[in-house]
Backbone bond lengths (Angstrom), bond angles and torsions (degrees), N, CA, C in turn:
res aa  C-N    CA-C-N  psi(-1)  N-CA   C-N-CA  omega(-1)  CA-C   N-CA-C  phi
1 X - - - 1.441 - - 1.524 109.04 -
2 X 1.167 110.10 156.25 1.679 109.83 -159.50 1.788 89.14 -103.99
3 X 1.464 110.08 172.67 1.969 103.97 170.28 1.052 123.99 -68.53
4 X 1.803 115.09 -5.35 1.562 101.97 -157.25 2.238 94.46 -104.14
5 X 1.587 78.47 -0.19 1.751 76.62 -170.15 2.051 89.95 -87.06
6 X 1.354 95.01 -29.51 1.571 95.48 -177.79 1.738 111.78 -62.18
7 X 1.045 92.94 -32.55 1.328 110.62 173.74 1.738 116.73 -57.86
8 X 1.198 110.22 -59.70 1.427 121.26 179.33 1.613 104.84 -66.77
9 X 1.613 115.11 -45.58 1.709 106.86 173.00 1.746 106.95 -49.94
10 X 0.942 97.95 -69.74 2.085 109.87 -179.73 1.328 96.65 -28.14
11 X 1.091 118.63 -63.00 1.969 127.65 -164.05 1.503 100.17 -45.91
12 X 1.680 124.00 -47.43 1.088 148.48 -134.32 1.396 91.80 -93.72
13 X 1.743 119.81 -73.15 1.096 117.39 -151.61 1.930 101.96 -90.94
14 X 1.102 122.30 -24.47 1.276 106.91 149.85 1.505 139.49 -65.06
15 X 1.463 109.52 -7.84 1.338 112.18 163.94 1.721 112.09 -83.53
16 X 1.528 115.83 -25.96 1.727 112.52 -167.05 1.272 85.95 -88.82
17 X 2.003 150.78 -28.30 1.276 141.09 -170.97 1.353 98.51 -90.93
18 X 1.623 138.66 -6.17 0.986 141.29 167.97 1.859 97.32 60.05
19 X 1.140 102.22 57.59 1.604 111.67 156.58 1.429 125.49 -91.94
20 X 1.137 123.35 160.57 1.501 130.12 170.78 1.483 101.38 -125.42
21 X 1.946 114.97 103.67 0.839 113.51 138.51 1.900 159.65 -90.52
22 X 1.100 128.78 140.14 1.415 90.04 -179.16 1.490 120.96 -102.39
23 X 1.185 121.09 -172.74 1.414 117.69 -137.93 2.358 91.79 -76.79
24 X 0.542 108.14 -39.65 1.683 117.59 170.85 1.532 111.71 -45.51
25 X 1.284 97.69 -49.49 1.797 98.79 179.11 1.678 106.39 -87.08
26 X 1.410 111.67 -48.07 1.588 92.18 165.81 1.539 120.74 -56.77
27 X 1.341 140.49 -40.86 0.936 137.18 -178.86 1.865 105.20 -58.67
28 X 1.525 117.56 -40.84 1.668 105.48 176.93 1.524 118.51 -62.77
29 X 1.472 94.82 -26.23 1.639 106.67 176.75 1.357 120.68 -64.39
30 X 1.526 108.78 -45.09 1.829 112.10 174.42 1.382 104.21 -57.52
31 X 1.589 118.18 -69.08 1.329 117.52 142.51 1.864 128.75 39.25
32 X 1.650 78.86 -111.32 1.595 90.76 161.49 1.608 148.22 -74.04
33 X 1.758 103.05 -17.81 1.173 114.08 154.41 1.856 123.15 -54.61
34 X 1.527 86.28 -46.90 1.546 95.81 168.38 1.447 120.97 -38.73
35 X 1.096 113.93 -66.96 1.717 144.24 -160.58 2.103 76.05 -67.54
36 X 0.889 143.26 -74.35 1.367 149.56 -143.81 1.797 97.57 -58.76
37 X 1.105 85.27 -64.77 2.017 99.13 -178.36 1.517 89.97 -61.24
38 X 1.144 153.32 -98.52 1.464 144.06 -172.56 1.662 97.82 -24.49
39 X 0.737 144.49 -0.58 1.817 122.60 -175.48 1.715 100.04 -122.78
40 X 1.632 115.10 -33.12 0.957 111.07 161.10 1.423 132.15 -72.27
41 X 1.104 120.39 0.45 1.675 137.84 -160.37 1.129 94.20 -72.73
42 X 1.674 140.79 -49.79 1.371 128.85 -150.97 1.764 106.85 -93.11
43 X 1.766 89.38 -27.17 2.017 83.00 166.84 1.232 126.49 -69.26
44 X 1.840 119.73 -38.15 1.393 120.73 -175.08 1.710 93.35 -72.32
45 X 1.127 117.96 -37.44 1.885 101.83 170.35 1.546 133.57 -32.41
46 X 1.858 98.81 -44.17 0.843 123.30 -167.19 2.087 119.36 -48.90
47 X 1.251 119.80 119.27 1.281 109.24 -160.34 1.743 105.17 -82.22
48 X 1.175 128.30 138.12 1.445 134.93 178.47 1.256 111.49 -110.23
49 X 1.504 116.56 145.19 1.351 121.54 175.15 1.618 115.76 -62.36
50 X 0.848 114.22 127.47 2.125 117.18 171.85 1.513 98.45 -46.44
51 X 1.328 121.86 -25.62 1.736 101.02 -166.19 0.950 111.38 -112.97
52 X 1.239 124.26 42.24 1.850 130.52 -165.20 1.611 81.17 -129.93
53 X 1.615 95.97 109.78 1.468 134.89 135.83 1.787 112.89 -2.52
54 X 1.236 135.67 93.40 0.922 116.66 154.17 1.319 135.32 -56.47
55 X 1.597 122.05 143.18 1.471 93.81 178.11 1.645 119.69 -79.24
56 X 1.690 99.83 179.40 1.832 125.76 -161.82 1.632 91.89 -65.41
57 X 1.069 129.87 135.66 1.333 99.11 143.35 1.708 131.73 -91.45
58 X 1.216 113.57 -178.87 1.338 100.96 -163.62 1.962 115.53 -106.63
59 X 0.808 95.29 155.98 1.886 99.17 -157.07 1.441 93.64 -126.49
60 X 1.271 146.13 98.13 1.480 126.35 142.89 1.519 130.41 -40.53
């Protein structure tokens, strides 16, 4: 995901949790979203077999 889409999520989900950020803490937030999606990059790369079982999910 690029910053400006991080940007538009942030816009998004602090408007439906009805937060007030200011521009310092949103900026650590793009930030660290950044750093998160770059670290996840090489697992979602990662190629999986078609016949591997998703897992159950879980139901109380």
């Amino acid at each position: 995901m690029k910053v400006n889409d991080w940007t538009d999520y942030l816009n998004q989900m602090s408007d439906m949790l009805d937060l007030e950020l200011d521009e310092a803490r949103r900026a650590e937030l793009l930030v660290q979203f950044s750093r998160i999606a770059q670290m996840a990059g090489p697992l979602m790369a990662f190629p999986l077999d078609e016949r591997l079982d998703v897992a159950g999910v879980y139901q109380a």
